[in-house]
BAKE-441240 format. One line per 2 residues: number of its first residue (from 0); their letters; for each residue x, y, z of N, C-alpha, C, CB. Coordinates in nm, 4 decimals. Glycine has a CB too. Layout:
NUM = a = X/Y/Z/X/Y/Z/X/Y/Z/X/Y/Z  ...
***
This chain:
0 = xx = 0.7022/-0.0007/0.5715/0.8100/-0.0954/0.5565/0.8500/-0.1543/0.6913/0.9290/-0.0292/0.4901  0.8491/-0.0853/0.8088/0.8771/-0.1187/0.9055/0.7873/-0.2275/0.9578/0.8903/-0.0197/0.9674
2 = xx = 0.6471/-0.1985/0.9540/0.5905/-0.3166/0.9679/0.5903/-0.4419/0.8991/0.5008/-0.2932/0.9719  0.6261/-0.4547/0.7643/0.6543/-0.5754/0.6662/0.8202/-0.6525/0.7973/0.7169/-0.4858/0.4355
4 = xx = 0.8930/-0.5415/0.8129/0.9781/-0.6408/0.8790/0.9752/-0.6510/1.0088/1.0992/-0.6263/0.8532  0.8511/-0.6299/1.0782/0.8208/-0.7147/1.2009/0.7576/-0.8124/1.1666/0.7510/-0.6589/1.3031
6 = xx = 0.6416/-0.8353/1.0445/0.5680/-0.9782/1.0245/0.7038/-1.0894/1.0423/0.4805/-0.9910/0.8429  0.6969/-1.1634/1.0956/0.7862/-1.3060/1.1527/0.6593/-1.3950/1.0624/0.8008/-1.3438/1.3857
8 = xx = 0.6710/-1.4208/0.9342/0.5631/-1.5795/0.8936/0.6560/-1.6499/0.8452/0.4236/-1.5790/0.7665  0.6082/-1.7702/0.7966/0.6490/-1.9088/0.7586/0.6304/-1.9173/0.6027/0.5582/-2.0240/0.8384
10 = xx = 0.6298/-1.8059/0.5345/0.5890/-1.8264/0.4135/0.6912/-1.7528/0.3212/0.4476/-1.7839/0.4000  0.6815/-1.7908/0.1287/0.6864/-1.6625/0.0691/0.6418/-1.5060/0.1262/0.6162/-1.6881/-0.0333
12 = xx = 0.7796/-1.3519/0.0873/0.7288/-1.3001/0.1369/0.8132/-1.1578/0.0404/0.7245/-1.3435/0.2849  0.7010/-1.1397/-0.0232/0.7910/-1.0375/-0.1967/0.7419/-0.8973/-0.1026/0.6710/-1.0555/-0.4489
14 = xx = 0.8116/-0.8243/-0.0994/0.8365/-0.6939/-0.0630/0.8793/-0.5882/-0.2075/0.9595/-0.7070/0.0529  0.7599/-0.4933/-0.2106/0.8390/-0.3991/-0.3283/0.8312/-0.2498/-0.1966/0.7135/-0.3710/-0.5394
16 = xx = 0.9355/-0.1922/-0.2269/0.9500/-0.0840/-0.1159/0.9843/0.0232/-0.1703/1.0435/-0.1073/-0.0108  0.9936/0.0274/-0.3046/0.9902/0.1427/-0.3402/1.1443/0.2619/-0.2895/0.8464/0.1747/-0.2819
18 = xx = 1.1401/0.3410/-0.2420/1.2134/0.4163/-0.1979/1.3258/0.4161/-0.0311/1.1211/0.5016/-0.2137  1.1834/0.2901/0.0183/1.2862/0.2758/0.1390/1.3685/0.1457/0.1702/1.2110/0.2988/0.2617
20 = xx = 1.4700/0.1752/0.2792/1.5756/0.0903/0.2671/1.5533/0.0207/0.3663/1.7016/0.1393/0.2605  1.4860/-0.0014/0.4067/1.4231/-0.1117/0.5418/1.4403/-0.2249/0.4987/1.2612/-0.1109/0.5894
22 = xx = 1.5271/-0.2772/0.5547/1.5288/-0.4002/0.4483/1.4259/-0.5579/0.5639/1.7660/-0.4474/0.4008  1.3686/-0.6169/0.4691/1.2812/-0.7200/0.5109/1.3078/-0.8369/0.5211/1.1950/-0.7271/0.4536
24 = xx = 1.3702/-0.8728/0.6277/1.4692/-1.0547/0.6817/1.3678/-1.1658/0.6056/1.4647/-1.1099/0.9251  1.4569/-1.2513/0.5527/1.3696/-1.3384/0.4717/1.2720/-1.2930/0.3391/1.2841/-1.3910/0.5700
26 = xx = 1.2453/-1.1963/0.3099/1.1536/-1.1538/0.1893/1.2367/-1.1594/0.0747/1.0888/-1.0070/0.2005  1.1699/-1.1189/-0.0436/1.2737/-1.1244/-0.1791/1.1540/-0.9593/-0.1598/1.2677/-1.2996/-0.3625
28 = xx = 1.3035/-0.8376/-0.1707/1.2528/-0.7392/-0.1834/1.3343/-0.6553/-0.3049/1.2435/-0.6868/-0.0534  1.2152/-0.6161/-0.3314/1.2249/-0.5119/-0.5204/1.2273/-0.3383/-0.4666/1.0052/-0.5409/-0.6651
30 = xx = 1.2988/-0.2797/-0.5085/1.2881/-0.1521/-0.4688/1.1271/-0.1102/-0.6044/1.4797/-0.0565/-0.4901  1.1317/-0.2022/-0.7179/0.9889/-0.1598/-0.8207/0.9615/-0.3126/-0.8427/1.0195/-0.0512/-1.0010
32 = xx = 0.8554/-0.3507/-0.8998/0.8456/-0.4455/-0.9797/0.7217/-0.4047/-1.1009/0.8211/-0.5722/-0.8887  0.7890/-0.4453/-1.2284/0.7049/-0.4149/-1.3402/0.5582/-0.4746/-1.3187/0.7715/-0.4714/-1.4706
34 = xx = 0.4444/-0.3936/-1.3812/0.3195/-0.4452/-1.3327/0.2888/-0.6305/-1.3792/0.1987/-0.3318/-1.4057  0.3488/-0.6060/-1.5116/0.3134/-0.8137/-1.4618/0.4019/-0.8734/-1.3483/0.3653/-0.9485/-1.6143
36 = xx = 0.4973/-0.8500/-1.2900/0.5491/-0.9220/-1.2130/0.4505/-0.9082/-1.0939/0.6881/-0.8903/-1.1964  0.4438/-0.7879/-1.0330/0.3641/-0.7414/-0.9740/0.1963/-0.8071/-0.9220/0.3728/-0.6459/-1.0447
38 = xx = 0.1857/-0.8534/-1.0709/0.0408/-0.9014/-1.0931/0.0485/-1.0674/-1.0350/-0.0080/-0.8871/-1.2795  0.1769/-1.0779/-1.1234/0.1869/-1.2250/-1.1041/0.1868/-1.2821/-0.9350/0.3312/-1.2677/-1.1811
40 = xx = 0.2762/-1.1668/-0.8395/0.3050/-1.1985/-0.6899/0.1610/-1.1483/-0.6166/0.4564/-1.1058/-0.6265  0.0708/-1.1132/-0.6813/-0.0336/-1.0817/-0.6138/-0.1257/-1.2437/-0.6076/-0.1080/-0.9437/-0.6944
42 = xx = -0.0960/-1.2374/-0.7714/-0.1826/-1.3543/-0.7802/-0.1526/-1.4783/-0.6604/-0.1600/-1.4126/-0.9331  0.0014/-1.5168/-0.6802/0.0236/-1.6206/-0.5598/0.0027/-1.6035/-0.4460/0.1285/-1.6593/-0.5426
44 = xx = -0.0238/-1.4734/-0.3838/-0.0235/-1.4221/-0.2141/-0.1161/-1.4919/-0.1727/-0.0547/-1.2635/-0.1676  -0.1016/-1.5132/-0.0569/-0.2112/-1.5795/0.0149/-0.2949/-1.4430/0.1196/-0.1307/-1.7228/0.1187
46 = xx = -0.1829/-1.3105/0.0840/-0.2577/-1.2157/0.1613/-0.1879/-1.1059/0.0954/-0.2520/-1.2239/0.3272  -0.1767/-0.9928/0.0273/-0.1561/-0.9122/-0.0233/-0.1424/-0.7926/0.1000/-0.2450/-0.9122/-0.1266
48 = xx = -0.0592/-0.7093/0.1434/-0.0592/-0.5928/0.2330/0.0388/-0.4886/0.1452/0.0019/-0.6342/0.3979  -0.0997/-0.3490/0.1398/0.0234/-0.2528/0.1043/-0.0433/-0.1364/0.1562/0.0761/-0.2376/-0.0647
50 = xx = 0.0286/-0.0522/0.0694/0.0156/0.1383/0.1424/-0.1174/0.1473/0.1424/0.0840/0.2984/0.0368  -0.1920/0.2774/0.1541/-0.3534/0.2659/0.1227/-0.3802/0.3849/-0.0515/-0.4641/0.3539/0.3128
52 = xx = -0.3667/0.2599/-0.1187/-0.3544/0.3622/-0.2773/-0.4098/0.3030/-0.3609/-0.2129/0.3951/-0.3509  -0.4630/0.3706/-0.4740/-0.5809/0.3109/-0.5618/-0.5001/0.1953/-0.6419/-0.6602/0.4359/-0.6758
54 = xx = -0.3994/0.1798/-0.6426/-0.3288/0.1298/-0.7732/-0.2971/-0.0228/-0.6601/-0.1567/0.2546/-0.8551  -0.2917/-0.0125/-0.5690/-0.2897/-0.1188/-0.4789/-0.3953/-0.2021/-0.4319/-0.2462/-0.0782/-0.3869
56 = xx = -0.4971/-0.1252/-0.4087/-0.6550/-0.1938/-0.3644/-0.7063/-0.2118/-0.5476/-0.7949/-0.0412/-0.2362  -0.6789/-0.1908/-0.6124/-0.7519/-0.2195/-0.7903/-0.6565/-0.3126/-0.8197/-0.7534/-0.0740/-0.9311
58 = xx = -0.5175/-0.3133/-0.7590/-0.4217/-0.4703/-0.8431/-0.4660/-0.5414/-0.7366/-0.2109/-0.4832/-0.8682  -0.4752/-0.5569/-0.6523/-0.5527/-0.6606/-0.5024/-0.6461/-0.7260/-0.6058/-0.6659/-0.5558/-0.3345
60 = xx = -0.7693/-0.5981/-0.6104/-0.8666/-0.6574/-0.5982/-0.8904/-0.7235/-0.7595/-0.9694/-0.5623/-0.5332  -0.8045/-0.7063/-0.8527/-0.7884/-0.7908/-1.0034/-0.7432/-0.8723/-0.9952/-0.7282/-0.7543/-1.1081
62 = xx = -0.6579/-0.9331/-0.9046/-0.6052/-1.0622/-0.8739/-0.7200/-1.1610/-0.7581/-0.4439/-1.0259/-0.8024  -0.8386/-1.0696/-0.7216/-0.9174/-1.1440/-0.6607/-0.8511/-1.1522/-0.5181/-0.9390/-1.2708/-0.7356
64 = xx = -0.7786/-1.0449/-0.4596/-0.7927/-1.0471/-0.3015/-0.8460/-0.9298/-0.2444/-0.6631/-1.0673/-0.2323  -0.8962/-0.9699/-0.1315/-0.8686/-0.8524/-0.0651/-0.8267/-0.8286/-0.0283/-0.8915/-0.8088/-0.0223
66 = xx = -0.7519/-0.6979/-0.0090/-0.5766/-0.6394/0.0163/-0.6255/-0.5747/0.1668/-0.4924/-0.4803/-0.1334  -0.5143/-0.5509/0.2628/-0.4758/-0.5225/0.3766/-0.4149/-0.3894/0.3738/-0.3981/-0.6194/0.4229
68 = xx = -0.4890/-0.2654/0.3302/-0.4570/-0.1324/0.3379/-0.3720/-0.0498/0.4841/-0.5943/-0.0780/0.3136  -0.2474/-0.0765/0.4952/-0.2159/0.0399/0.5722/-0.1856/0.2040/0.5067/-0.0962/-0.0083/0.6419
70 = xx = -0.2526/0.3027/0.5677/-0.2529/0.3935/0.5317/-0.1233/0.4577/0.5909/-0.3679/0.4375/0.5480  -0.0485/0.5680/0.4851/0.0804/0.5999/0.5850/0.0374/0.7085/0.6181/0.2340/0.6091/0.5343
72 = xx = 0.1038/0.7831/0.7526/0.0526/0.8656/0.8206/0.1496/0.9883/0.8239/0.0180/0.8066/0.9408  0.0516/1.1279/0.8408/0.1846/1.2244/0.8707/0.2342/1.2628/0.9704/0.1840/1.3269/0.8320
74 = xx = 0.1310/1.1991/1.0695/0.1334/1.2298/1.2223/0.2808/1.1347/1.2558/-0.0356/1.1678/1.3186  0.3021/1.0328/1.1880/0.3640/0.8961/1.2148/0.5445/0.9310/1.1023/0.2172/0.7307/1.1345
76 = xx = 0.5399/1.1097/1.0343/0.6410/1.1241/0.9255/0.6395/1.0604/0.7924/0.7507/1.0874/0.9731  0.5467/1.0111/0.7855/0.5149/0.8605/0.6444/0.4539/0.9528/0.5424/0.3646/0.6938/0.6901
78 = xx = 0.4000/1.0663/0.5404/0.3258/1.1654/0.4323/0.3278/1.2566/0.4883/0.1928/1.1494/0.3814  0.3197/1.3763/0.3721/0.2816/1.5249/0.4117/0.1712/1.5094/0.4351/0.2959/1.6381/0.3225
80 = xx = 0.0583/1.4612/0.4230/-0.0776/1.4385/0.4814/-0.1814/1.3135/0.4972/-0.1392/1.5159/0.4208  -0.2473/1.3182/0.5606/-0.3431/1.1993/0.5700/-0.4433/1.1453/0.4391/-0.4371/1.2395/0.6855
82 = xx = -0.4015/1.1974/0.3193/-0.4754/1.1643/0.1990/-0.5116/0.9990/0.2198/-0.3780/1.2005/0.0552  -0.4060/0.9491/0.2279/-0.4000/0.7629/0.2359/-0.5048/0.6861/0.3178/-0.2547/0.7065/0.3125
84 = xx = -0.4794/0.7871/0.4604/-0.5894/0.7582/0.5815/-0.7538/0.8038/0.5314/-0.5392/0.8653/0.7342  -0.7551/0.8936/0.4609/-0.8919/0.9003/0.3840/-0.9615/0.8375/0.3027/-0.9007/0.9716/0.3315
86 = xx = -0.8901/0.7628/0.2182/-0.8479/0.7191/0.0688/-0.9257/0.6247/0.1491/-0.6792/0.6973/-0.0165  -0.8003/0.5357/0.2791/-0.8434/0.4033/0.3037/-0.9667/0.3649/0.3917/-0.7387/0.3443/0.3555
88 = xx = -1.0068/0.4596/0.4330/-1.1629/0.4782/0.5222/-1.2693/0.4908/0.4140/-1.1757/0.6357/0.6312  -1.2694/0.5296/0.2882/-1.3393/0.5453/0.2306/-1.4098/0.3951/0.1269/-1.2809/0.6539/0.1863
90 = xx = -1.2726/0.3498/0.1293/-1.2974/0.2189/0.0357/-1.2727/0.0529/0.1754/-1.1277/0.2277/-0.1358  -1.3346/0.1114/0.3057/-1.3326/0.0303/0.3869/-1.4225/-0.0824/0.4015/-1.3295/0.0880/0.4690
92 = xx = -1.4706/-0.0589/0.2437/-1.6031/-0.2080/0.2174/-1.5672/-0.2784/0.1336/-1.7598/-0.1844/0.1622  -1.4219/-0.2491/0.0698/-1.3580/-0.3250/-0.0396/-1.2587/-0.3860/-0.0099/-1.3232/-0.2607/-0.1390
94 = xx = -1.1924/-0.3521/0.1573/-1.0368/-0.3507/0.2232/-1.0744/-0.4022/0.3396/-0.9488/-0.2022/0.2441  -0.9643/-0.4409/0.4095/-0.9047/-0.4445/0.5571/-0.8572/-0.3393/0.5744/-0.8056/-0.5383/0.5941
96 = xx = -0.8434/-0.2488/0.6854/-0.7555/-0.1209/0.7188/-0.6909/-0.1305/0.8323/-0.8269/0.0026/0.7295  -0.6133/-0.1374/0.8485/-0.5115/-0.1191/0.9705/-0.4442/0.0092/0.9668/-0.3984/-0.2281/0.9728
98 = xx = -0.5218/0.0897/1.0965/-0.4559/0.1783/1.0996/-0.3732/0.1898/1.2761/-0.5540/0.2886/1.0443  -0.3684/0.0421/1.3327/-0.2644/0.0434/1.4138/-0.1894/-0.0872/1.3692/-0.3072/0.0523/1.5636
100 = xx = -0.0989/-0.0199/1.3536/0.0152/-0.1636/1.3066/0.0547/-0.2720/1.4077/0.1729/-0.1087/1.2642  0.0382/-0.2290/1.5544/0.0329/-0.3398/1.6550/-0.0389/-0.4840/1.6049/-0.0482/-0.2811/1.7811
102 = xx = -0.1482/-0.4501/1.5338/-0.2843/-0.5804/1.5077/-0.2174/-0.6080/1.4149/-0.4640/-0.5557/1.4703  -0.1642/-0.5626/1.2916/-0.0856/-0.6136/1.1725/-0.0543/-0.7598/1.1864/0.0477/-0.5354/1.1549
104 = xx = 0.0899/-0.8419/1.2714/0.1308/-0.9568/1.2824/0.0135/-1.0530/1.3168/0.2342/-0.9544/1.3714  -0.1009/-1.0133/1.4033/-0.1688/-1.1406/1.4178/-0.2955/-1.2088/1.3128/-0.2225/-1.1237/1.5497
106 = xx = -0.3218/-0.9881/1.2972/-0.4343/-1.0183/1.1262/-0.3602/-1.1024/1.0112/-0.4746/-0.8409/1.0231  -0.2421/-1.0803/0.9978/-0.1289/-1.1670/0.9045/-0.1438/-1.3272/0.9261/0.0416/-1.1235/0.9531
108 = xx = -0.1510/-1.3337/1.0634/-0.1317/-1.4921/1.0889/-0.2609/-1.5452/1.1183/-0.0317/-1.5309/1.2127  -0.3500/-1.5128/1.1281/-0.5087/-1.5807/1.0946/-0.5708/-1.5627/1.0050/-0.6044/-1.5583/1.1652
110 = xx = -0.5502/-1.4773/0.9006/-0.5600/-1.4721/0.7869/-0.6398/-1.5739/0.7077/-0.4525/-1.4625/0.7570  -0.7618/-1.5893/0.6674/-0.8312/-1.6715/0.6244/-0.8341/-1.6416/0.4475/-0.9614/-1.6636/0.7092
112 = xx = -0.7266/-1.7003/0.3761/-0.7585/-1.6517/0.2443/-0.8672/-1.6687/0.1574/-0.6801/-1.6820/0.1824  -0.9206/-1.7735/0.1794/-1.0365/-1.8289/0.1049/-1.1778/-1.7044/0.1644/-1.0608/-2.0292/0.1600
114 = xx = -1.1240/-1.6743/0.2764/-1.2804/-1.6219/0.3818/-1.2629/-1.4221/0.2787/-1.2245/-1.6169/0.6847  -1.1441/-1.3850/0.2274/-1.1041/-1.2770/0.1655/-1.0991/-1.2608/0.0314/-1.0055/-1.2538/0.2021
116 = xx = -1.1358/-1.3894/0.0058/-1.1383/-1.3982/-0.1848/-1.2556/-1.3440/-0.2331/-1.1389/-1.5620/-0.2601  -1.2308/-1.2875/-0.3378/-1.3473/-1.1303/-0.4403/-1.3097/-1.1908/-0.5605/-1.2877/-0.9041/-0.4401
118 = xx = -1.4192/-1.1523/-0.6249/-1.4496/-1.1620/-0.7806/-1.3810/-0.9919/-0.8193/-1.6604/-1.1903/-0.8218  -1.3709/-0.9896/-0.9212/-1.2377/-0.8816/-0.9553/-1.3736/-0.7448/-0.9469/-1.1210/-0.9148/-1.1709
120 = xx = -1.2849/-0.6120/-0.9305/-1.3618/-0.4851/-0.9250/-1.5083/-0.4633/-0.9856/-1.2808/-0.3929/-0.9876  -1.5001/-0.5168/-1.1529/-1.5902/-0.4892/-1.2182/-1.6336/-0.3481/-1.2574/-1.6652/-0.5457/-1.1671
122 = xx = -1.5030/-0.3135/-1.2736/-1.4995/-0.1870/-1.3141/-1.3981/-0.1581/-1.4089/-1.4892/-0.1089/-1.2117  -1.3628/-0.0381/-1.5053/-1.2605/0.0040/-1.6320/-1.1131/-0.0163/-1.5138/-1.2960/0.2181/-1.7196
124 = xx = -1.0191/-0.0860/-1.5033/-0.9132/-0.0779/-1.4519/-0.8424/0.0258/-1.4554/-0.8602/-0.1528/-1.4815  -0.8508/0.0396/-1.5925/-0.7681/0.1174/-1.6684/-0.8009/0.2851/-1.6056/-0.8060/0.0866/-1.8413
126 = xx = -0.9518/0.3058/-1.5983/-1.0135/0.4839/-1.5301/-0.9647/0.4375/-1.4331/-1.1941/0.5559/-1.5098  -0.9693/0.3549/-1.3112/-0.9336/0.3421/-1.2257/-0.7452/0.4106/-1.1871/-0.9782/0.2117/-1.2262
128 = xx = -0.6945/0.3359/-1.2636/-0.5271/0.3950/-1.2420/-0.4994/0.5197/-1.2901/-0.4148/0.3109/-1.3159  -0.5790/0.5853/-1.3899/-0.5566/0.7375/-1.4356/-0.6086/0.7575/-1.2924/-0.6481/0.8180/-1.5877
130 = xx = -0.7104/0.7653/-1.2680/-0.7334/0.8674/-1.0990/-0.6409/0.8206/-1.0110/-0.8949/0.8478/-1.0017  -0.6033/0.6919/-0.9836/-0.5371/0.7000/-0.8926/-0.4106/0.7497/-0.8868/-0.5417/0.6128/-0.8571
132 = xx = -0.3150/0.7580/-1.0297/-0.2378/0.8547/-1.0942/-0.2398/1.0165/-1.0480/-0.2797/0.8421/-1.2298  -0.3769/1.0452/-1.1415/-0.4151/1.1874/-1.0477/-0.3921/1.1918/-0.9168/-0.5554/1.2242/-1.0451
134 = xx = -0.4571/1.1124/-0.7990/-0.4549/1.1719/-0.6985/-0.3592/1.1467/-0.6312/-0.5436/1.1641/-0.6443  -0.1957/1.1060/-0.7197/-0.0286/1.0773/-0.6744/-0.0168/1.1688/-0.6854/0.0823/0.9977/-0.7339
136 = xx = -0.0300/1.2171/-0.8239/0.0361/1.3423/-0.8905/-0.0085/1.4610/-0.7684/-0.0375/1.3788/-1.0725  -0.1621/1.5081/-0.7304/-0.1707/1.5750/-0.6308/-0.1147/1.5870/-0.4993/-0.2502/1.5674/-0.6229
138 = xx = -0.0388/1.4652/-0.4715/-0.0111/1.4641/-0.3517/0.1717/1.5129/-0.3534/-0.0601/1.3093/-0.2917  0.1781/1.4458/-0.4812/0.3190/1.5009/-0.5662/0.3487/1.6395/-0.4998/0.2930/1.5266/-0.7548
140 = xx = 0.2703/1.7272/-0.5608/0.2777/1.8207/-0.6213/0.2780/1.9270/-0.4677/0.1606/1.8231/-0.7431  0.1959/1.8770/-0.3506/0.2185/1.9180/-0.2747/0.3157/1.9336/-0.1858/0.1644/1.9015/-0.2584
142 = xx = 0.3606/1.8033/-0.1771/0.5148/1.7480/-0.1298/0.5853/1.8499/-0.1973/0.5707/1.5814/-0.1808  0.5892/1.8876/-0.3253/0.6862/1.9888/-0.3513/0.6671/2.1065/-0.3289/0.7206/1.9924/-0.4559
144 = xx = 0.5390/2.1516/-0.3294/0.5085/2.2625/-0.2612/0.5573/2.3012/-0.1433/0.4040/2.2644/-0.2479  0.5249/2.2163/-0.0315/0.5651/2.2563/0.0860/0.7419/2.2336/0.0825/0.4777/2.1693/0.2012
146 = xx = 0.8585/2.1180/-0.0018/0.9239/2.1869/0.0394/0.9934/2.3111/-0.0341/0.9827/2.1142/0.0833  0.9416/2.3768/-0.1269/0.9677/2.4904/-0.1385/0.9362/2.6219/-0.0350/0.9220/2.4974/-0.2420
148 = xx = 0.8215/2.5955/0.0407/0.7891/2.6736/0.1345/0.9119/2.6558/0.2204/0.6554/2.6442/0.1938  1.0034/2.5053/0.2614/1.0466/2.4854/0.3748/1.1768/2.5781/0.3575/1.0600/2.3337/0.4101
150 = xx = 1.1883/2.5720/0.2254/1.3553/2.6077/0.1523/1.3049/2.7548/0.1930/1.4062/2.5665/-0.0648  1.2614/2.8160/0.1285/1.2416/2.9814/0.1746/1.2433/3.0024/0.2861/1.1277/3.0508/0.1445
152 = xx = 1.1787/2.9505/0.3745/1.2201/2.9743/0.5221/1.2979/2.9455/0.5757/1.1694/2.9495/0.5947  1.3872/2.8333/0.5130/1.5226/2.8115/0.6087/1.6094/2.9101/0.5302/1.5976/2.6353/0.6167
154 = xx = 1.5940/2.9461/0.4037/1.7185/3.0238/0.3448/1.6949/3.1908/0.4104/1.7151/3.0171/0.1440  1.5940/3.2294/0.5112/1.6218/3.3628/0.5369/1.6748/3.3700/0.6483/1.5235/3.4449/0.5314
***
């Protein structure tokens, strides 16, 4: 989020942020947006940028972009682990990856949309979001794990 509100562009600029309160000068920002809306602001982007997650690079790439994966980091407090940073190295023939946000503002502003346009996945969408589901839920599940570990150790 922090990087969405250093981009300074000249354009539309829909922010869904989910949980954080960063708020983004000039954007129209959604803490959710239902998947057609969602679909619909992909479709108009002239550049799509989000976290590095299946449900993000598969709505990118169904709207025919290619999306701008930042992965969040745990080194950086953004995740209990680097799942995202894996996730997004792995599908680095389908994506852009930025994994220094310094380059972010200028990849934003040369941005060649036409030079980033894809014919859609060509794949079940639908298997696609159950795994990528799954591998929330796993990451879920750890997040709660550890802080139950954290709670036991601070409560002795």
């Amino acid at each position: 989020m922090r990087a969405a509100a250093a981009l300074a562009v000249d354009e539309e600029m829909v922010v869904q942020r989910g949980a954080s309160r960063v708020e983004v000068p000039g954007a129209a920002t959604y803490e959710s947006l239902g998947a057609e809306r969602l679909a619909a602001a992909y479709a108009r982007a002239r550049v799509v940028i989000g976290q590095a997650s299946p449900g993000v690079l598969f709505d990118a790439l169904d709207a025919g972009k290619q999306p701008i994966l930042v992965p969040r980091m745990s080194g950086l407090g953004e995740h209990v682990d680097d799942h995202q940073l894996h996730f997004a190295r792995f599908v680095a023939d389908r994506a852009v990856i930025v994994e220094d946000i310094e380059t972010l503002p200028e990849l934003v502003r040369t941005w060649d949309e036409a030079a980033h346009r894809v014919d859609g996945p060509g794949i079940d969408l639908d298997v696609v979001r159950r795994i990528g589901a799954e591998v929330e839920a796993v990451a879920s599940s750890r997040r709660a794990r550890l802080r139950r570990l954290l709670h036991g150790f601070f409560e002795r």
